[in-house]
SESE-534470 format. One record per residue (C-alpha): residue in one letter; chain; x, y, z; residue number from 1. Coordinates in steps of 0.1 Angstrom, whole numbers, padded with zeros to 4 digits. Layout:
residues N
   residuo   cadena    east   north      up   num
         A        A       X       Y       Z   NUM
...
//
This chain:
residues 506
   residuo   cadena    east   north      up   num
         X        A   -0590   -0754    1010     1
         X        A   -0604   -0766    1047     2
         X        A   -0595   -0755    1082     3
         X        A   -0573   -0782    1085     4
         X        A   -0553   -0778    1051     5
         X        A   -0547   -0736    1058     6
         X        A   -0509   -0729    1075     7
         X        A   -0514   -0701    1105     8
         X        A   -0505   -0665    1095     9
         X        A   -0482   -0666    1127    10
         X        A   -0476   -0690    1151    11
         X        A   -0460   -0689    1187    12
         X        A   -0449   -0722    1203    13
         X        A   -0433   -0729    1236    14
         X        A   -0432   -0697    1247    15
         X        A   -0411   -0689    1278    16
         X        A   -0398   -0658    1296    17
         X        A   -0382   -0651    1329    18
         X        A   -0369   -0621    1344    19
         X        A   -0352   -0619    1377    20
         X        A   -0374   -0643    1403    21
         X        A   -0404   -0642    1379    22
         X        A   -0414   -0670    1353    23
         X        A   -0438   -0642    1330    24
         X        A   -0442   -0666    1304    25
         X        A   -0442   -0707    1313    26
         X        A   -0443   -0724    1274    27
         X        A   -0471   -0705    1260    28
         X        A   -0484   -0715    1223    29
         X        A   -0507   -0697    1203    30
         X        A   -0518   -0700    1166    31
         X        A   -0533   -0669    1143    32
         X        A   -0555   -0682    1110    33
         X        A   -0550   -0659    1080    34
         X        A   -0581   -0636    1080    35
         X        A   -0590   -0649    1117    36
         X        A   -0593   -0621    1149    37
         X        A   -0581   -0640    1173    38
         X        A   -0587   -0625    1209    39
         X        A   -0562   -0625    1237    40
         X        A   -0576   -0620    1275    41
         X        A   -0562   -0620    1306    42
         X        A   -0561   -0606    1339    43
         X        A   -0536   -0576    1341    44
         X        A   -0502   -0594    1351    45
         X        A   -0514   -0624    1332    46
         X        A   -0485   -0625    1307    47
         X        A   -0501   -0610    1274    48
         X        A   -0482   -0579    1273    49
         X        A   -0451   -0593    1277    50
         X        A   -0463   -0620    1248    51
         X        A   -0466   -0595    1227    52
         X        A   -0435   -0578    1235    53
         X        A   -0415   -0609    1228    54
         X        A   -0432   -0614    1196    55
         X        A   -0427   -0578    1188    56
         X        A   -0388   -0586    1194    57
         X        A   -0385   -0563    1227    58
         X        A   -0376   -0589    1245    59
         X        A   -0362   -0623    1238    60
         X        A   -0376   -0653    1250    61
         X        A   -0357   -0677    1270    62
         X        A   -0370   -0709    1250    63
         X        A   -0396   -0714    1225    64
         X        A   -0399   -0702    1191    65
         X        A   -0419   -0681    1167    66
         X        A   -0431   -0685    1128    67
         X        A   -0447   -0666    1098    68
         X        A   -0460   -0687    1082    69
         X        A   -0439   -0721    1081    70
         X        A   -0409   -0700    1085    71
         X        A   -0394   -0698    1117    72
         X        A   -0377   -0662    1126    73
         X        A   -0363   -0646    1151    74
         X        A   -0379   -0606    1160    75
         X        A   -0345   -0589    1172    76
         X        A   -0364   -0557    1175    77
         X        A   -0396   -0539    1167    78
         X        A   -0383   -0526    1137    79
         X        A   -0374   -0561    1130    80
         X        A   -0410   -0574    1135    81
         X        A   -0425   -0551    1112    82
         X        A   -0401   -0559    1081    83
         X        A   -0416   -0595    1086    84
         X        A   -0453   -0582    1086    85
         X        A   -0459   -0581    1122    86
         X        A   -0474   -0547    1133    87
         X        A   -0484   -0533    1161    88
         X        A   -0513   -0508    1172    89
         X        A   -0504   -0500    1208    90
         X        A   -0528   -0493    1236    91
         X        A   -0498   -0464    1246    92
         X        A   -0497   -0442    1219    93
         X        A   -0458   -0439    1202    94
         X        A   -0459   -0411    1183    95
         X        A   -0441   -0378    1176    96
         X        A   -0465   -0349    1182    97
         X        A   -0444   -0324    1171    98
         X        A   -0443   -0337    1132    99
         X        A   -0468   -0340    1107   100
         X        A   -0495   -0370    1104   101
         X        A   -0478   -0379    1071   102
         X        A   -0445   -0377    1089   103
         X        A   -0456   -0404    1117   104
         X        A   -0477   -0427    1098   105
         X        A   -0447   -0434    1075   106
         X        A   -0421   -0428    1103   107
         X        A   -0387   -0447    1094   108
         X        A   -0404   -0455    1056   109
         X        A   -0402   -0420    1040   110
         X        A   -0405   -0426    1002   111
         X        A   -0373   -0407    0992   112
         X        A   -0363   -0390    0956   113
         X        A   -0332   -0393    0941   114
         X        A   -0295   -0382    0967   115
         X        A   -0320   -0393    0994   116
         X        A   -0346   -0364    0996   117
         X        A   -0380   -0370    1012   118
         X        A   -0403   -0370    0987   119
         X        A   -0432   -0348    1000   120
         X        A   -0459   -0352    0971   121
         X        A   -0459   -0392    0976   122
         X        A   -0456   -0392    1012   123
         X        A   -0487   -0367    1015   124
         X        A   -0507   -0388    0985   125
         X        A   -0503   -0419    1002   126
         X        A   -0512   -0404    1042   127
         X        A   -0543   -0388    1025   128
         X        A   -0560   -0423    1010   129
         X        A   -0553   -0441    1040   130
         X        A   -0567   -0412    1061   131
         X        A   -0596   -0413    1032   132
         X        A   -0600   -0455    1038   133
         X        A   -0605   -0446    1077   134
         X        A   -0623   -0420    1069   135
         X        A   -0608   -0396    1094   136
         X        A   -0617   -0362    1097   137
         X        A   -0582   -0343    1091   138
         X        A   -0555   -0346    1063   139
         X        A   -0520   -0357    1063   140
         X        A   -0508   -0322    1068   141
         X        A   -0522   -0318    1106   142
         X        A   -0496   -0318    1134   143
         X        A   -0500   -0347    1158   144
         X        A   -0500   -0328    1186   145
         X        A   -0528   -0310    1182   146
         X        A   -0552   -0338    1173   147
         X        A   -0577   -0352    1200   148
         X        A   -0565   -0381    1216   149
         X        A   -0593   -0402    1196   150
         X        A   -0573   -0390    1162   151
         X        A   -0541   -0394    1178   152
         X        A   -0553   -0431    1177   153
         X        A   -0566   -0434    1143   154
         X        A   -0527   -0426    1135   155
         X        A   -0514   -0455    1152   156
         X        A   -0538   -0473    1134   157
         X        A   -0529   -0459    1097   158
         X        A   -0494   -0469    1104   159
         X        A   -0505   -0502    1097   160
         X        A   -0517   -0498    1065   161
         X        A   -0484   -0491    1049   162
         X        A   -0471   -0526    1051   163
         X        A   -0477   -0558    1040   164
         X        A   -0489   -0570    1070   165
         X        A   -0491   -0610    1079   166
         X        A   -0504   -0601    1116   167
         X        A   -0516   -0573    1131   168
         X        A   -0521   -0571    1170   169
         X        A   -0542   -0546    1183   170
         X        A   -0535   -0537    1216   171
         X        A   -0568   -0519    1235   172
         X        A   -0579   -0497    1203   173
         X        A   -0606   -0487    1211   174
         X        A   -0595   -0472    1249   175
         X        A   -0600   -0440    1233   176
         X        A   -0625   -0442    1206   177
         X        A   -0659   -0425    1203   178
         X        A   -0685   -0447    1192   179
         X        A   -0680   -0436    1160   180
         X        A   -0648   -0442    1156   181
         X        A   -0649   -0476    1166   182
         X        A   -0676   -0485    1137   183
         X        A   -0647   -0474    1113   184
         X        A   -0623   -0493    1133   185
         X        A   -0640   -0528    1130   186
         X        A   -0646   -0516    1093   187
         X        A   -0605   -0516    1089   188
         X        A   -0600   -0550    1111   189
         X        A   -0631   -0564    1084   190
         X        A   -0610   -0553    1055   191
         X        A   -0581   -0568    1068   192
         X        A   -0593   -0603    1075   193
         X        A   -0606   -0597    1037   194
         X        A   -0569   -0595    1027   195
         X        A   -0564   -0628    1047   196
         X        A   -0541   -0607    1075   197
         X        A   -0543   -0626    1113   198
         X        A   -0558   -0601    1138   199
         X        A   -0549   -0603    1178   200
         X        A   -0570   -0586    1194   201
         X        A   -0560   -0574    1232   202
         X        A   -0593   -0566    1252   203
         X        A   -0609   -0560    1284   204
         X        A   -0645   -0553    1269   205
         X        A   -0661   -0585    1262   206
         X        A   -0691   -0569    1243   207
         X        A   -0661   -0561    1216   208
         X        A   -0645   -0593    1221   209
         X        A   -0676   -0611    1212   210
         X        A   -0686   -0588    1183   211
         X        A   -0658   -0591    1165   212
         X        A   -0636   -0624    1172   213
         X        A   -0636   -0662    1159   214
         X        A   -0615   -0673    1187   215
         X        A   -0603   -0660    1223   216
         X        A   -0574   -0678    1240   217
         X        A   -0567   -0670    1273   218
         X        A   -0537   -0666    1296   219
         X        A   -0534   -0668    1333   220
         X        A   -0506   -0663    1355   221
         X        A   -0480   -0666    1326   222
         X        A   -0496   -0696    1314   223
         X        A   -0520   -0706    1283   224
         X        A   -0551   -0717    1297   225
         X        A   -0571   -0729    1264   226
         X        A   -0590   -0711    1235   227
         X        A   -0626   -0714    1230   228
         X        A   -0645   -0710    1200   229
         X        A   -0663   -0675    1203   230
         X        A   -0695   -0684    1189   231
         X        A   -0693   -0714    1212   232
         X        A   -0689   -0696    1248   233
         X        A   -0700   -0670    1265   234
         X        A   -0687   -0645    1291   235
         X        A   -0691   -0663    1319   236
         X        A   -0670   -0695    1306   237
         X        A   -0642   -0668    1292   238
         X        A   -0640   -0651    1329   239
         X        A   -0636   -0686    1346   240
         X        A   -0605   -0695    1324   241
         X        A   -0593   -0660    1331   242
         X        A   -0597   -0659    1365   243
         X        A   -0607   -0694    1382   244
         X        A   -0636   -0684    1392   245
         X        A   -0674   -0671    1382   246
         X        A   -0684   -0634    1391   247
         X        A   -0715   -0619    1398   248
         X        A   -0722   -0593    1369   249
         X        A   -0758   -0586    1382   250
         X        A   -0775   -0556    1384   251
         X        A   -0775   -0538    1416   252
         X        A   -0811   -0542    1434   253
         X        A   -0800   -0540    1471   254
         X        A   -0818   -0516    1492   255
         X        A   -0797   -0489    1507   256
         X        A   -0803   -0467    1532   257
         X        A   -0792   -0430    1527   258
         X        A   -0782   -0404    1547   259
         X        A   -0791   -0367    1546   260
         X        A   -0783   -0349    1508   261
         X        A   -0746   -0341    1510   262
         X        A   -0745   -0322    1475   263
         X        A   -0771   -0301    1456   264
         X        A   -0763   -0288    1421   265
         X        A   -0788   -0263    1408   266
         X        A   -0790   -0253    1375   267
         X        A   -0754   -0250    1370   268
         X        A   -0739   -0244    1333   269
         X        A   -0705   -0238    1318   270
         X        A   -0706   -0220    1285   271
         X        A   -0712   -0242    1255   272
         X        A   -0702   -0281    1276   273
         X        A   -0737   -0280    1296   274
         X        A   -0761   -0259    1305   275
         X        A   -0791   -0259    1336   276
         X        A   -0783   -0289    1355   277
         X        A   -0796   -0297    1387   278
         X        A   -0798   -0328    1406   279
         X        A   -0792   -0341    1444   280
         X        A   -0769   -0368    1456   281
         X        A   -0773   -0382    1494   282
         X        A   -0748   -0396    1515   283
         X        A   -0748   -0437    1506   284
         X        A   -0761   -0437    1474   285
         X        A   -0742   -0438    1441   286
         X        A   -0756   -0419    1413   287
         X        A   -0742   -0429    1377   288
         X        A   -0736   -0406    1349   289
         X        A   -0741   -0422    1316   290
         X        A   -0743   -0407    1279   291
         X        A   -0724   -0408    1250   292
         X        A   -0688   -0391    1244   293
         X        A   -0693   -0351    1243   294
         X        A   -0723   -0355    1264   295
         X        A   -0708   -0331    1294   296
         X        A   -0707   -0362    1322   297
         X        A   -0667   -0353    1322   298
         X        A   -0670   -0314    1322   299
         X        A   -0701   -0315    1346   300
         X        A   -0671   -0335    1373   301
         X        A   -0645   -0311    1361   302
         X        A   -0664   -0280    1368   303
         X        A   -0678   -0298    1403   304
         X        A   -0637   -0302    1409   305
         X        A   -0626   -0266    1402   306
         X        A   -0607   -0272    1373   307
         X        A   -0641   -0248    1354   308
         X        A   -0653   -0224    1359   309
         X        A   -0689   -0226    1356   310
         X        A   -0712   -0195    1340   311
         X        A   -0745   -0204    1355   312
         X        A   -0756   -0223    1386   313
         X        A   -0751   -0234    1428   314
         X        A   -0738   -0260    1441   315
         X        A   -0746   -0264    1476   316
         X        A   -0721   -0292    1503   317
         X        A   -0746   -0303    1533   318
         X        A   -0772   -0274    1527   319
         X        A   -0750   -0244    1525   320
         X        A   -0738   -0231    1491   321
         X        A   -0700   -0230    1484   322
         X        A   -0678   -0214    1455   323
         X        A   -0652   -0237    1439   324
         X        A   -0625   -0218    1420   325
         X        A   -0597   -0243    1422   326
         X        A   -0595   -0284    1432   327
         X        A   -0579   -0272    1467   328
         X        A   -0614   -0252    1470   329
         X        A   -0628   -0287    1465   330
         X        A   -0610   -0304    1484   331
         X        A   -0612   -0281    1518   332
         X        A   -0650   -0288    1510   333
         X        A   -0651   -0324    1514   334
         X        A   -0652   -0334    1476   335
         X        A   -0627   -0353    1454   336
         X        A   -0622   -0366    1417   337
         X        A   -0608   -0401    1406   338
         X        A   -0602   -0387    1367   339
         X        A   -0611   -0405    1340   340
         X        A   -0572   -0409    1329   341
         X        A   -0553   -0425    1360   342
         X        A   -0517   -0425    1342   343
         X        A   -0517   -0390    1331   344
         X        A   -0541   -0369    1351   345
         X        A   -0540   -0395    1386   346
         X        A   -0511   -0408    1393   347
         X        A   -0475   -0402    1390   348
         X        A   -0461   -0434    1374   349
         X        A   -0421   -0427    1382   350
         X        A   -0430   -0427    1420   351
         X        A   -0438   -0450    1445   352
         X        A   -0470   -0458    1458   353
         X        A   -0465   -0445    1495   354
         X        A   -0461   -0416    1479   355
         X        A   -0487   -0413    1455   356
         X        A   -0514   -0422    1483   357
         X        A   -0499   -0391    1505   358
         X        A   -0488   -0363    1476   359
         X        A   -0524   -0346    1480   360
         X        A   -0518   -0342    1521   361
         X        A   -0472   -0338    1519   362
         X        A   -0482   -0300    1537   363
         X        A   -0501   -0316    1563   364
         X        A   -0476   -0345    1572   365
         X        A   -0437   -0324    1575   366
         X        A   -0420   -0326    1607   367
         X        A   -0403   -0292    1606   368
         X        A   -0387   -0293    1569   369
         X        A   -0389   -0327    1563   370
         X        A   -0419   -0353    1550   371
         X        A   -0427   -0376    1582   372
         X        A   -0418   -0411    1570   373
         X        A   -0438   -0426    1596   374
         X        A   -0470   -0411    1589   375
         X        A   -0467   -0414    1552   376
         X        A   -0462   -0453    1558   377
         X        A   -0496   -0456    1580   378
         X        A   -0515   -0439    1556   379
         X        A   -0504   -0459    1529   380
         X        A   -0506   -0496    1548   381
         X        A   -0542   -0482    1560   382
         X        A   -0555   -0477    1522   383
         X        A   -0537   -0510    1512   384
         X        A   -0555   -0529    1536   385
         X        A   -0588   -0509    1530   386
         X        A   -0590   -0515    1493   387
         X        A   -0569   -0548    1493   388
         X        A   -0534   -0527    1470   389
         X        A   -0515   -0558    1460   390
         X        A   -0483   -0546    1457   391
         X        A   -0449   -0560    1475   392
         X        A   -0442   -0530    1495   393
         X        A   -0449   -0492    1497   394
         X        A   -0414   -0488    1475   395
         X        A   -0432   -0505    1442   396
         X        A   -0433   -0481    1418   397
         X        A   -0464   -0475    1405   398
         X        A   -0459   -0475    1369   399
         X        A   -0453   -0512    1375   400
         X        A   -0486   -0521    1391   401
         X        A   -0516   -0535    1372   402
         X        A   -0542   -0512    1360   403
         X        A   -0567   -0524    1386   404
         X        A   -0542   -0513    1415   405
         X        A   -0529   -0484    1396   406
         X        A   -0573   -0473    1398   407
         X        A   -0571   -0481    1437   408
         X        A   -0541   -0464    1443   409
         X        A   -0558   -0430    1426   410
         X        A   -0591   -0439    1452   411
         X        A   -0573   -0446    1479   412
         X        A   -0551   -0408    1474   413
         X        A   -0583   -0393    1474   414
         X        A   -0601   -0416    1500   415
         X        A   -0575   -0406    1528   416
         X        A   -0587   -0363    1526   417
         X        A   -0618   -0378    1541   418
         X        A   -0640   -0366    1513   419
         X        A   -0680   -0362    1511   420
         X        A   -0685   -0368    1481   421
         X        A   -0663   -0388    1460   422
         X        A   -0667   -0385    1416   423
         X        A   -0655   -0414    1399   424
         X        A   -0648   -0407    1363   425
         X        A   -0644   -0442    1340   426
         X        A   -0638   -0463    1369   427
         X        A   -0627   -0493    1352   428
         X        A   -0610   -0480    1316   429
         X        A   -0585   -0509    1304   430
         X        A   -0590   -0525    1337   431
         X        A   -0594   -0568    1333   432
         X        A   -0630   -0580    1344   433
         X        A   -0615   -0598    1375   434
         X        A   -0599   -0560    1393   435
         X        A   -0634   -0546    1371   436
         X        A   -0658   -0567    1397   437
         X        A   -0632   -0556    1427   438
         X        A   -0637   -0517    1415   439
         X        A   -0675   -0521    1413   440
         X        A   -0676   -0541    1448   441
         X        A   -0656   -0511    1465   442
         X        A   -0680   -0484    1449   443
         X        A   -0707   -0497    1466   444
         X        A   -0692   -0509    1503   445
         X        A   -0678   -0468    1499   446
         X        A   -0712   -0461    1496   447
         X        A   -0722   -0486    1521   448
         X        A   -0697   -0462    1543   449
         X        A   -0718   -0433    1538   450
         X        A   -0701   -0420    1509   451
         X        A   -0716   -0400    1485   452
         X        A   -0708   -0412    1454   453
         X        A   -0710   -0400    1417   454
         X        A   -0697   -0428    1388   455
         X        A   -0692   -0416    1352   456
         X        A   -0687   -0446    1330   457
         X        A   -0692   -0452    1292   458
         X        A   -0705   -0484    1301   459
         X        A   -0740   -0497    1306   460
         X        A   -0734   -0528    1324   461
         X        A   -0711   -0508    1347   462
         X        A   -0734   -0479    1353   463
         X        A   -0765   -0499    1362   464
         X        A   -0746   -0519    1381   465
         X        A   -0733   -0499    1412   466
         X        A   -0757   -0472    1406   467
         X        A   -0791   -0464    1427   468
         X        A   -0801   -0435    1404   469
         X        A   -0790   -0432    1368   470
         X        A   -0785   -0393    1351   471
         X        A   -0788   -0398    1316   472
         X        A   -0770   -0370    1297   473
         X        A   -0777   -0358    1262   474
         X        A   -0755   -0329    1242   475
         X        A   -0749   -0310    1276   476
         X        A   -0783   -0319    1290   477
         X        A   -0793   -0342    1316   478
         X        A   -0827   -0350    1298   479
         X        A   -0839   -0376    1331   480
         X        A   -0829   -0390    1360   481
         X        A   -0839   -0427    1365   482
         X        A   -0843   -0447    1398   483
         X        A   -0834   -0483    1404   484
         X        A   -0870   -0497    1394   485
         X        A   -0878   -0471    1364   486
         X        A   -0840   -0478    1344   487
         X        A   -0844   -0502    1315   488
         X        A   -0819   -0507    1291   489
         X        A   -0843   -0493    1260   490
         X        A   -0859   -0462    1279   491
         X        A   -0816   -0454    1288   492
         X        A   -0806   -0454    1252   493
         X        A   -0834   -0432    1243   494
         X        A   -0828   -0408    1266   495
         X        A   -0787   -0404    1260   496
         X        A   -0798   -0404    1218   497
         X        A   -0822   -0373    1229   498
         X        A   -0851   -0394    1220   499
         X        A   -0868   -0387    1255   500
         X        A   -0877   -0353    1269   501
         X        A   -0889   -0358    1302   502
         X        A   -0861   -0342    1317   503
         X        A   -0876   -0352    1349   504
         X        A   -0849   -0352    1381   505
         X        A   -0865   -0383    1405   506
//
């Protein structure tokens, strides 16, 4: 059978949604081939999530239509969707934590016995091979709850394996994936084209986008703007549909001049996570942290932060050594955290962003008993301006922001105590490459400022390019410090696989 004889696995066609003064969708049409991934970028605010939602019947669209095949349906709810072998594996994880794996990955399915009892043995049969075919590391009996967030994840993705799925749309999967993790994970989507199920594919990491797709459609503003043949483009091409415009993804090689050393750590450990660290950072420079997961790049900015407590070690501000019990320790010291989560550990989504940008400083800013509206509101118009927050006013909730503003929202909170040094952990996680190139451009004018600055990312491309000095981190050690000149792309991956032992700080 060719190409043009095969019927799409799902198709969407026409597409339109409005809500109140906003057009989200304007007549978008998009086909998935059986055993195709078909990837689906966009700028955050570009329509794909709410794509997905109307296809996964949480919302119904004003005009267009939707088919399976050659049949045309209508998805009245999510539960709707997945009888007619659309699935879901959601960048927001939806499960109950406090029952079993078993007991989530067949959630609403349980095989019953006869007068309706749950039949136990089959459930836990069937969890344990599809926790055997993704070869996790814990069985069906394991409470949700008290799985990593990495296994929490390979859950949402074993729900899918219990249906007969016709599409399957995969929503950020890997946002919380260790490397390894993510081999198993393109191992399932493999398997699944095998079995001739569509894949859409939901990114922000083009490296994945271009390992793993045949095609990558692309919306903007609400609107389709064309799908290229993967092997037939590149990233460039891909970010000009998404974003009407080209963006310099060089390396940084711009001289900087730095300031006097605003932080010394010196040989500083905490138990088992790392152990003899020592480095320097100077005010205007950015020093990136790179390794791979379980390295200690997180626990190093934790313990720096005050939320451990380290067992070995000094850390000196501007020459004089301080102790740092607490983050309000940290924070009367002149250093400040951007964590790597921004929904759960940044940023408090039910409230506005006013008061998100002042909730670190609320003792500082009362007029007697009460919060001074007027100061809050400068503070927050001075950080909007700063990092260019496009929001409509300081009253948006910030659970309804895009993750790029949602990430400069968490700076500027931490930007306006005036720190020394800021850490900035995962910068741009599920952030779109247009906001990515705006995060990256702000690290360095900050350090431009006279910031010191310490960036934690999981990405190559990212760390070597805001960063003046790269720390490469191995199994709780930083094995070498790299300048500018010396950093290659080879002598980097050695040094994070423990392959190197010059442990040499430059």
């Amino acid at each position: 059978m060719t190409d043009q004889d095969r019927k799409p696995a799902l198709r969407l066609e026409g597409i339109v949604k409005t809500f109140p003064g906003v057009r989200a969708l304007d007549g978008v049409s998009l086909s998935v081939m059986p055993g195709e991934v078909h990837a689906l970028m966009g700028e955050n605010g570009a329509g794909k999530s709410t794509l997905m939602k109307v296809l996964g019947g949480l919302h119904q669209p004003n005009e267009g239509r939707i088919f399976i095949g050659d049949e045309p349906v209508v998805m009245g709810s999510p539960m709707d969707a997945k009888a007619k072998g659309v699935v879901f594996i959601h960048q927001e994880l939806s499960l109950a934590e406090e029952l079993s794996v078993a007991e989530n990955i067949y959630l609403g399915q349980l095989p019953r016995k006869s007068f309706g009892r749950v039949d136990w043995t089959r459930l836990h049969a069937d969890s344990d091979a599809i926790l055997k075919r993704l070869n996790c590391g814990f069985g069906s009996g394991a409470i949700v709850g008290e799985l990593s967030i990495a296994n929490m994840q390979m859950v949402e993705i074993a729900r899918a394996l219990t249906v007969d799925a016709k599409a399957v749309i995969f929503d950020e999967p890997t946002a919380s994936l260790t490397d390894a993790e993510k081999v198993v994970l393109f191992e399932v989507i493999a398997d699944l084209r095998k079995q001739g199920v569509g894949i859409v594919y939901i990114s922000h990491r083009m490296e994945e986008i271009f390992r793993i797709s045949d095609r990558i459609s692309v919306l903007r503003d609400g609107a389709y703007r064309g799908t290229l043949k993967t092997a037939e483009t590149d990233e460039d091409e891909v970010t000009r549909l998404m974003i009407g415009r080209s963006l310099d993804l060089s390396r940084n090689a711009e001289h900087v001049e730095l300031g006097d050393v605003a932080l010394e750590v010196r040989g500083l450990s905490c138990g088992k996570l790392f152990h003899d660290v020592s480095f320097d950072l100077r005010a205007g420079e950015v020093l990136g942290f790179y390794g791979l997961v379980g390295a200690g790049r997180t626990e190093i900015a934790e313990t720096l932060f005050g939320l451990r407590t380290p067992t070995a070690g000094k850390i000196l501000l501007k020459g004089r050594e301080v102790t740092i019990h607490s983050p309000m320790d940290a924070i009367a010291h002149g250093l400040s955290l951007v964590p790597e989560d921004r929904k759960s550990q940044g940023l408090i989504l039910g409230m506005n962003c006013r008061d998100n940008i002042t909730l670190p400083q609320v003792d500082d800013l009362t007029a007697g008993p009460f919060v001074s509206d007027g100061a809050e509101i400068a503070i927050f118009d001075q950080y909007r301006d700063r990092l260019d927050i496009k929001t409509p006013s300081w009253r948006q909730l910030v659970g309804n922001l895009s993750g790029g503003n949602q990430q400069k929202i968490v700076i500027g909170k931490w930007l306006s105590m005036r720190p020394e040094v800021l850490i900035v952990d995962e910068p741009t996680r599920g952030i779109d490459v247009g906001s990515k190139s705006e995060i990256h451009n702000l690290i360095r004018e900050l350090a431009k400022s006279g910031y010191a600055v310490i960036v934690i990312s999981s990405e190559m491309p990212e760390v070597l390019r805001v960063s003046d000095r790269v720390a490469a981190m191995y199994s709780g050690k930083l094995m070498r410090i790299f300048t500018a000149d010396e950093v290659t792309e080879d002598n980097l991956v050695q040094a994070i696989s423990g392959l190197s032992e010059n442990s040499r700080v430059a």
